[in-house]
N, C-alpha and C positions, 0 to 999 in steps of 0.2 A: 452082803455089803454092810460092813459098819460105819458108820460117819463118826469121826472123832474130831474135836474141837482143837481150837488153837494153842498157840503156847503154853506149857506147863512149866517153863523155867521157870518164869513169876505172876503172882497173882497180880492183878491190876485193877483199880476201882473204878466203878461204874457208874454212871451220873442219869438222873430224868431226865429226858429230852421235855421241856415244857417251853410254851410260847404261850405271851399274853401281850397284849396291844395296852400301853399305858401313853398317859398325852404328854407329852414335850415341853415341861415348864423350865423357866428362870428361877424359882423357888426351890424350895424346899425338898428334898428326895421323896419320892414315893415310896410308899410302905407296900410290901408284896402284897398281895391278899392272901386273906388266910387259906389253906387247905381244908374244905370239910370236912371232919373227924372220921364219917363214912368213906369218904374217900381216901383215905392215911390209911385204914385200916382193910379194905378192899385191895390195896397194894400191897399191903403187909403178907395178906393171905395168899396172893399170886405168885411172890418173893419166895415164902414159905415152902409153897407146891413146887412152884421152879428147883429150887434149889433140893430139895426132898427126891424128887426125878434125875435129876444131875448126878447126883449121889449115890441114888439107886444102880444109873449105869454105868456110874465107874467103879463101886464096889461088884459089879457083876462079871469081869473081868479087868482086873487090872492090867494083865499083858496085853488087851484089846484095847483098852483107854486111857492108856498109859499119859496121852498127851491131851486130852483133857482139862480145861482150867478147872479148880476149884474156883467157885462163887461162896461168895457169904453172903449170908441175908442181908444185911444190910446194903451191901454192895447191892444188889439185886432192886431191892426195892428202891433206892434211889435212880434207879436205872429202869430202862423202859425195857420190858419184860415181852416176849413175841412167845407163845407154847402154841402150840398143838397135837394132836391125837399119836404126836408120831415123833418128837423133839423138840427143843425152844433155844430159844437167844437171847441175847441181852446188846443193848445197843446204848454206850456212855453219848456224855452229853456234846463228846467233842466227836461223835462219830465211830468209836472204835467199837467191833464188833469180838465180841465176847461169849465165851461162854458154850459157842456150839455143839451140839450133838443131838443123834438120833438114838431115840430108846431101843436097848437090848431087844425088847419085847416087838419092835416094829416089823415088817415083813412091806412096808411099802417101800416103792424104786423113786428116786428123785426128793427124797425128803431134803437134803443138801441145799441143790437146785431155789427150793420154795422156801425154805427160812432165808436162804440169803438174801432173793428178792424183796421178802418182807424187811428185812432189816437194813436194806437199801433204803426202800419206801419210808422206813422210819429214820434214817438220816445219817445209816452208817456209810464209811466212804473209806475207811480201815480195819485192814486187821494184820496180825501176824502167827506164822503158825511155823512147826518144823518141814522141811522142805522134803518131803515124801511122797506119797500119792496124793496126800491135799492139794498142793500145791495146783497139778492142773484142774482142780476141782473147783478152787477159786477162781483160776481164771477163765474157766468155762460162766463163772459168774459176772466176768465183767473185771477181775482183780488184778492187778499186776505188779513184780517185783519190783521195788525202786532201791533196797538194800538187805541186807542179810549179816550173819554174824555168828561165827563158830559156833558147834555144840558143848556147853561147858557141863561136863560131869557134876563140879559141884552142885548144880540146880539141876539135878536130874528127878524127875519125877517120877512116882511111886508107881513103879509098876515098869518103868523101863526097864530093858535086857540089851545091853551092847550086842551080843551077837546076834541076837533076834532083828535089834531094832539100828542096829549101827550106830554112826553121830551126825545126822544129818543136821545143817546148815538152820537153824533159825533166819525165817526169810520177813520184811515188811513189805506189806505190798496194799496199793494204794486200788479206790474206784476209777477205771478208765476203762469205759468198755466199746467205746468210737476210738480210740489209740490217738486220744487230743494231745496228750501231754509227748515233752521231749524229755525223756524218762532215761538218767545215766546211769545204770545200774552199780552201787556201792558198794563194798565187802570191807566190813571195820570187824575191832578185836574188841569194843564196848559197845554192850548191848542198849545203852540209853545214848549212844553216837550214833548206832543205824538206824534208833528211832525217831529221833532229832530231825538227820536227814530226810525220811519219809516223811515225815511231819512237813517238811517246807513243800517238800512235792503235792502235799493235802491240798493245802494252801491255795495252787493251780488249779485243780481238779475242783474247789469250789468254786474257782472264778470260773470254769468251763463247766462245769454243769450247776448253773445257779437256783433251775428251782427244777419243783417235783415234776413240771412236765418232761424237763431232761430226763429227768430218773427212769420214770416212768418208760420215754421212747426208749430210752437205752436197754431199758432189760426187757421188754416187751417189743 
């Protein structure tokens, strides 16, 4: 079993998930606080590995990980970073989960399963990928389609094979894994129209699972 990640028709940037408790004035804006240089750079290096392993297992078969995003470092290290012994993720700051996959080199079952829970736990609530064996894979996660949107050739990524791999349907599908939301499934001919869409259904799903104890019961 190989785990391949989400959409490869376009790269998407990736944000830090950061929270900091500042007081409520009439004055003046607050200034962030600074990040300690230790810390900018302990990210840089995770970013670095992350993305160094990504790379690794998509150059390792391309007709196996055809779909696959490319990450850039930067992208990466702006964005909260999940790896482990066996794949990693990335999770932007509005929630969208990026980036997936399990190492060529892995031989463990369920690696899928346990990145996606962590990247729930860490504040994902979307993703989108092509509509193939992923698809019940996320939604064995909790994930559900709210819209989709042709396979366009032009954005075909490196390593797809039409007759191999066919044109399956690029799907959005949002965090619902109690079936809270009243969810109309969309089919558009603009890929930033069915995101749009999915995006207002997000919107629900944070007002129905408002903090980590939801998360939490829901995938556990």
């Amino acid at each position: 079993f190989f785990f391949q990640a989400e959409d490869g028709i376009r790269d998407h940037c990736v944000t830090e998930v950061q929270t900091c408790a500042l007081p409520i004035s009439q004055g003046e804006p607050q200034a962030e606080p600074k990040v300690p240089a230790e810390e900018v750079k302990a990210k840089e290096e995770i970013a670095k590995k992350y993305v160094a392993e990504l790379q690794a297992t998509k150059k390792s078969d391309p007709a196996q990980y055809w779909s696959v995003d490319s990450v850039t470092e930067d992208a990466a290290k702006e964005g909260t970073v999940i790896t482990d012994e066996d794949g990693g993720v990335v999770v932007s700051k509005d929630g969208d989960i990026k980036g997936l996959f399990k190492k060529a080199t892995s031989k463990a079952k369920g690696v899928a399963q346990k990145l996606l829970q962590k990247a729930v736990e860490a504040g994902g609530i979307k993703l989108d990928n092509f509509d193939n064996y992923l698809t019940p894979v996320y939604e064995k996660a909790g994930f559900r389609v709210v819209s989709r949107v042709p396979f366009n050739e032009e954005y075909a990524p490196e390593g797809w094979n039409k007759e191999k791999h066919g044109t399956p349907d690029v799907v959005a599908m949002v965090y619902d894994p109690q079936n809270k939301l009243d969810i109309q499934e969309q089919k558009f001919e603009d890929y930033d129209e069915a995101m749009a869409y999915r995006d207002q259904v997000v919107e629900q799903a944070k007002s129905e699972y408002q903090t980590q104890a939801n998360f939490d019961q829901a995938v556990n």
